[in-house]
N, C-alpha and C positions, 0 to 999 in steps of 0.2 A: 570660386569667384574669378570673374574675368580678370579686375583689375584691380591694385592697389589704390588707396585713399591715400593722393595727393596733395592733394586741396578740397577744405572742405567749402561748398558752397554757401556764401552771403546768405543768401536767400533762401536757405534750407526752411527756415521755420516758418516763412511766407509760404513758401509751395505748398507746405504741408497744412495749413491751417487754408488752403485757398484749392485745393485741386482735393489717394490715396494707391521610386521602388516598392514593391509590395511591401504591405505586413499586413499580418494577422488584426484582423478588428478589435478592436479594443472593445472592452465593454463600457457602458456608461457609469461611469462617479454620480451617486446620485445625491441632489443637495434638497433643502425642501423649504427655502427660502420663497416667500410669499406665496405660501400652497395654493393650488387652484384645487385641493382635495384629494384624498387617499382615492376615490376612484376614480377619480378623471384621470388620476398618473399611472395606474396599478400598471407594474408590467416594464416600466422605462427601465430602471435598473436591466435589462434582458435585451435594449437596444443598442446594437451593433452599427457603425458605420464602417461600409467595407474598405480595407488600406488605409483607416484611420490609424495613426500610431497613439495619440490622446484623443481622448473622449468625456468629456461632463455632460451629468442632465440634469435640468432643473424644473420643477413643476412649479408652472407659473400661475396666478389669480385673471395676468395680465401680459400677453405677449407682446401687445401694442409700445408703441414708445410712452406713452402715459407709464407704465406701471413697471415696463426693463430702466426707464432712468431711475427709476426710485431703489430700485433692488440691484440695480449696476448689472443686467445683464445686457445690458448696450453701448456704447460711448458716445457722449453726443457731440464730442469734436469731430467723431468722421463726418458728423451729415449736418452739421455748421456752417449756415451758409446757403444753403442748398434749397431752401423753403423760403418763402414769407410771412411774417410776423400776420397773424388775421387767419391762417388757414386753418380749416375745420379739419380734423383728423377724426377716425375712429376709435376707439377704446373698448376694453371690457372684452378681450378676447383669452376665456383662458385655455393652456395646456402645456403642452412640452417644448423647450426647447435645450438645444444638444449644440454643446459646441466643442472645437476639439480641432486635430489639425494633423493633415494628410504629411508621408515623409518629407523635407527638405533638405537642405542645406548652408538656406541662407537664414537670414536671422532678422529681416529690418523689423518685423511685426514685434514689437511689445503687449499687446495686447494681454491681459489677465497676468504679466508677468512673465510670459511662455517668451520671450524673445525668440521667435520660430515662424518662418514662413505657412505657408498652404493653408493657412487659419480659414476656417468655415464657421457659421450658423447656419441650423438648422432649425424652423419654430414648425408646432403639430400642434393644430389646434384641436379643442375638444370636440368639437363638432365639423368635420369635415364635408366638403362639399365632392369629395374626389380628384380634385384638381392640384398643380405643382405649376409656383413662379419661381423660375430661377435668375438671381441679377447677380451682377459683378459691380467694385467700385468705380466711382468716375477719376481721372486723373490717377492720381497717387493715394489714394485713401484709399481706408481698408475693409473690411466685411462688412460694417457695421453701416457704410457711409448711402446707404439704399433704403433705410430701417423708416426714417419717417417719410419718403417720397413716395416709396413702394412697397416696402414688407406691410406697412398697417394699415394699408389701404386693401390688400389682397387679404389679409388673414380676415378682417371683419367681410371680408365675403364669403371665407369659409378655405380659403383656398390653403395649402402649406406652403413657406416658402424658404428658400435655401438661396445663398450670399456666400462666396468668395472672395479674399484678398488675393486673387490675382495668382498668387503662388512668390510677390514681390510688391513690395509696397513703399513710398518714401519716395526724396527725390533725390536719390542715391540708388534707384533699382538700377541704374545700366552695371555695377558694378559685380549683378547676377550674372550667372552663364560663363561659357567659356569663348563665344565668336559674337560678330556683331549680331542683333535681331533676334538672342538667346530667350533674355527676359519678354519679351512680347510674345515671342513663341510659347513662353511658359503659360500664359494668360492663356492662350485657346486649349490647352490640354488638362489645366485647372479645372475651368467651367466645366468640360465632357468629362472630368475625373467626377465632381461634386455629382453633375445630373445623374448620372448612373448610381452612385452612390444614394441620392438623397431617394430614387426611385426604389433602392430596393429597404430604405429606409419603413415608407410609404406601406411596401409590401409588409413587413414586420408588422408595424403598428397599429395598420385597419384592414389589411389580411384580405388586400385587394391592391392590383398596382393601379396607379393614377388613371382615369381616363383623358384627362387634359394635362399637357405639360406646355407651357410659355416658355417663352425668354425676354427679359427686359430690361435695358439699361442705358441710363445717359452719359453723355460724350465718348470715354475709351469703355465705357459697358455696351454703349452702343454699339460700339466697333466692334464688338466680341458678339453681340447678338448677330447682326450681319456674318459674322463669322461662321459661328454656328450654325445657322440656316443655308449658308452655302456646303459646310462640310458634313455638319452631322444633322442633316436635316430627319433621320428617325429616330433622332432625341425630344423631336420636339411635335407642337401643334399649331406654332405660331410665332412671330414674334413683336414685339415693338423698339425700334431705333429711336433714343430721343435724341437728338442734337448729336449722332455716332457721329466718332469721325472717321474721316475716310483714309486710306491709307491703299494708294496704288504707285507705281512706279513715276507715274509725270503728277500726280496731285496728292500731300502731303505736306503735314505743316514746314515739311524743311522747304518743300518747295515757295512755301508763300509768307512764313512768319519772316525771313532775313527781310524781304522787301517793306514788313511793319517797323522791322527792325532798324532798317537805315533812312526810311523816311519819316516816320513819324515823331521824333526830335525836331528835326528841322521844320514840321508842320505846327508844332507847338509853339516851338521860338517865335515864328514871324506871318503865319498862315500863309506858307509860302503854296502856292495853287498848284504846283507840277511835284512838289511831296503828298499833296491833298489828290491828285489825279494819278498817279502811282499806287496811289492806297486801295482807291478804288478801284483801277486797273486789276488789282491783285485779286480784288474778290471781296475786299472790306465794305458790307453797304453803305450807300448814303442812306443817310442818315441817322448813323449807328455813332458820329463823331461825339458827344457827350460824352461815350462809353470807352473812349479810345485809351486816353491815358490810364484807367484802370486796367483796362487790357495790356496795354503797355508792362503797365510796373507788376502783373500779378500772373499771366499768363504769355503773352510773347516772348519777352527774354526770357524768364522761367523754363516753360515747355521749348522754346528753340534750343537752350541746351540740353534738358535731360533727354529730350529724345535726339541730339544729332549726337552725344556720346553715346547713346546708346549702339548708336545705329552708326556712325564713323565717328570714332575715338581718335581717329590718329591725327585726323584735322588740326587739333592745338597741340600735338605733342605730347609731352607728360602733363600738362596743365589738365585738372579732370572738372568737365564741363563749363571750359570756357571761362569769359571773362566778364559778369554781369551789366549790366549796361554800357557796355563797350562802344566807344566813339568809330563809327566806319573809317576804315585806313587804317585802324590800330594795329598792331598785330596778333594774328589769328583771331582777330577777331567774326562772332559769328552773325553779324551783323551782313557781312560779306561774304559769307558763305553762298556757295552758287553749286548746286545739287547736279546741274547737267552737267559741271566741269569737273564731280569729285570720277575715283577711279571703278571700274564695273564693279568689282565686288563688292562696294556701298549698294550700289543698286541691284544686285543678284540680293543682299542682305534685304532691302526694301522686300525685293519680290515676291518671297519666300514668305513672308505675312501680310501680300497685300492681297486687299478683295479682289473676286471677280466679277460682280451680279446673278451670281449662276445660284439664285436661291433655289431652295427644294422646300419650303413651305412659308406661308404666309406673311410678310411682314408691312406694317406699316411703319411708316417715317415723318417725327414730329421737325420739325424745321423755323428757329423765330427766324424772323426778316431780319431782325439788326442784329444776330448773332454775331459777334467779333471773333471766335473762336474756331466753329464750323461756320463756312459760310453757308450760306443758300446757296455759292455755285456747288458747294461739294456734295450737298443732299441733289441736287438737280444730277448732278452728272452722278451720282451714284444709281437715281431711277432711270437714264441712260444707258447707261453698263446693264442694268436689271432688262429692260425692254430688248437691248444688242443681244442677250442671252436668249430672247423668247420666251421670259417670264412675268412681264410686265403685267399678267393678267392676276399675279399673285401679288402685287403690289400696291400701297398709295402712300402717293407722300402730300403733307399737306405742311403748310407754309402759312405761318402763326403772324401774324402783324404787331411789328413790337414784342415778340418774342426773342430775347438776347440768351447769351450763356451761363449769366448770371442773376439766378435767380434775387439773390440779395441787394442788387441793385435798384429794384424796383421802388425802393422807398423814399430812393434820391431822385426818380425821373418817374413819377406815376402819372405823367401826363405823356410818356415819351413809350414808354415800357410796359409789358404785361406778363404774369407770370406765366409759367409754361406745362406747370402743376397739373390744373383742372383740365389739360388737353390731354396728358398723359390719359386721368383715368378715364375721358372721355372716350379716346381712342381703347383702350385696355377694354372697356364696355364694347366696343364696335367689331375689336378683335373675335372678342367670344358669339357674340350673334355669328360671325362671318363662318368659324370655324367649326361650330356646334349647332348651328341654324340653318346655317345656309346663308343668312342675311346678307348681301353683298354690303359693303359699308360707302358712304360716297368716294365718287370718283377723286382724286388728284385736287385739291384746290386751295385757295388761299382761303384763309379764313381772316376774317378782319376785326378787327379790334373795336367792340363797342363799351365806349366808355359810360353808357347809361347802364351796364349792369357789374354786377360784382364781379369784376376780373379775379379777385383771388381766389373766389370757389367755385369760376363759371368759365365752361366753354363750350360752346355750339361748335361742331365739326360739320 
């Protein structure tokens, strides 16, 4: 552990309800709760996950979130939030799933009980199509928090898929590692520890390795998809960024949330125009202001300090992550925190986990308009970096109208807002023509928001 629990933060149980060495392979614990049938499992007891130090399997009726919430092989607090009431999901996927957790150190994960990092799921459906998606959580949440956005949408295609927490979860992870940028660094060596792993899973079980493998995930999964297509791009065949965020040395949330941070109070109080022109300055779109104060109280202060202790701890002192909605002029406060004035080694600590554009296979980029979170300048300059690199031919990003960060909002402003769901598997669809076809998918565009059709289970790309 880096650091001692100082103070514990306010706003712990918001974040958390709003954002998530070798050994020897463990064999699998076999359970047989809600069977999908003695032959469709025959064999699980025999699977291994490799540098797994725990391992369970469970033969399911039902891998889908319909039938893990019934039988508690899911949590549906990670992925709370994350949907819209109205979405048609699939169901009725049976087989194996295997869950279990690579060595650590640290402990924030609860999960089944295990208080233990590097927590994995693994689900194998009965009928396999040859294919592997592999995501990671968004925020602070943990393995599970992908399960109705992504896992059950890909399993009723046939595909397997495998979920990580990260290797650190909570909004207490800067407290992993030993220097700053430890715990984020954990995140990129997680994902390439599970994919290898979950591939040679793959191989055990249908006695063939994958012919397709993805990657996919929103906001800080998307950061880690972008990751891994730049580093280990022969883990993969593709990927999709939904709303990733970006993380380079001059553009990062430290560099733009303090400016949400000291003006948007005073844009509340009195609609003062040059706090409202500052916001937008910063990157905040017009006409995302509806969305502002939820932002506000549930993600800018939140994420401004677990990621700037993460990432410079010594800015408050011994105070551990700051001082929650802190008046600008306070002291250390991180309202005023200013990124180009802290000392090099915060920024050698950025560099060290930021992207470059320098992908090595496929990805495309979902992008809402009013995202308060990732802006649309950060998707934009991130297909910039990608084009600077001489890869732009491997790329699109496309720009959702009325696409925000938060999905759950949508019920409050369904004339302002549209979910971002049905673009996902839209594009997930485009991905695989592109990669396995040939299909080129359309170019770069905006996609616009038609209010005469069912935005919750519909999107035209």
């Amino acid at each position: 552990m880096r650091r001692s629990i100082a103070l514990v933060m306010t706003s712990a149980t918001a974040v958390s309800t709003v954002l998530g060495a070798l050994a020897l392979p463990a064999p699998a614990e076999a359970t047989e709760q809600a069977s999908a049938g003695p032959s469709a499992c025959r064999g699980m007891q025999q699977l291994t996950v490799s540098g797994a130090e725990r391992l369970e399997a469970a033969c399911l009726s039902d891998l889908t979130t319909a039938g893990t919430i019934k039988t508690g092989h899911t949590d549906p607090s990670d992925f709370a939030g994350l949907s819209v009431p109205g979405t048609v999901n699939p169901s009725g996927v049976p087989g194996i799933q295997l869950d279990g957790y690579f060595p650590d150190t640290s402990a924030f994960n609860t999960a089944h009980g295990w208080n233990h990092d590097a927590q994995f799921v693994i689900r194998l459906p009965r009928h396999w199509n040859g294919g592997l998606v592999v995501a990671g959580p968004p925020g602070v949440r943990r393995q599970y928090a992908s399960d109705f956005t992504i896992s059950d949408w890909v399993l009723a295609q046939g595909y397997a898929y495998a979920s990580t927490d990260k290797g650190n979860s909570g909004p207490m992870l800067y407290t992993d590692g030993e220097k700053p940028g430890d715990a984020i660094a954990e995140w990129h060596s997680r994902v390439t520890e599970l994919t290898i792993a979950a591939k040679d899973v793959l191989s055990q079980r249908y006695h063939r390795e994958p012919r397709r493998t993805y990657i996919a995930g929103f906001s800080a999964a998307g950061y880690l998809t972008r990751w891994q297509l730049e580093n280990r791009p022969d883990l993969y065949d593709g990927g999709i960024a939904w709303s990733g965020l970006l993380m380079t040395p001059e553009r990062n949330l430290l560099s733009y949330l303090p400016t949400a941070l000291r003006h948007y109070p005073q844009y509340a109080a009195n609609g003062s125009q040059a706090a409202h022109q500052a916001l937008l300055d910063a990157g905040f779109p017009s006409g995302s202001e509806p969305i502002w104060e939820y932002s506000y109280r549930f993600f800018w202060d939140p994420l401004q300090r677990i990621l700037r202790e993460e990432l410079d701890p010594t800015y408050d002192g011994d105070v551990v992550a700051g001082h929650p909605f802190c008046a600008p002029g306070t002291v250390d406060c991180d309202a005023d925190y200013d990124l180009a004035a802290r000392p090099s080694e915060i920024k050698d600590a950025i560099a060290r986990i930021s992207l470059t554009g320098r992908i090595g296979k496929p990805l495309l980029t979902l992008q809402g308009t009013l995202d308060t979170a990732v802006t649309p300048r950060d998707s934009r300059l991130y297909a910039t970096m990608i084009e600077n690199q001489g890869r732009g031919a491997m790329a699109r990003l496309y720009e959702v109208e009325g696409g925000s960060h938060f999905e759950a909002l949508y019920g409050q402003h369904p004339g302002l807002l549209r979910p971002m769901l049905p673009c996902f598997r839209e594009a997930f669809g485009a991905l695989e023509q592109w990669t396995e076809n040939g299909k080129t998918p359309p170019t770069s565009r905006f996609v616009p928001r038609d209010p005469a059709v069912d935005l919750v289970n519909t999107c035209d790309l």
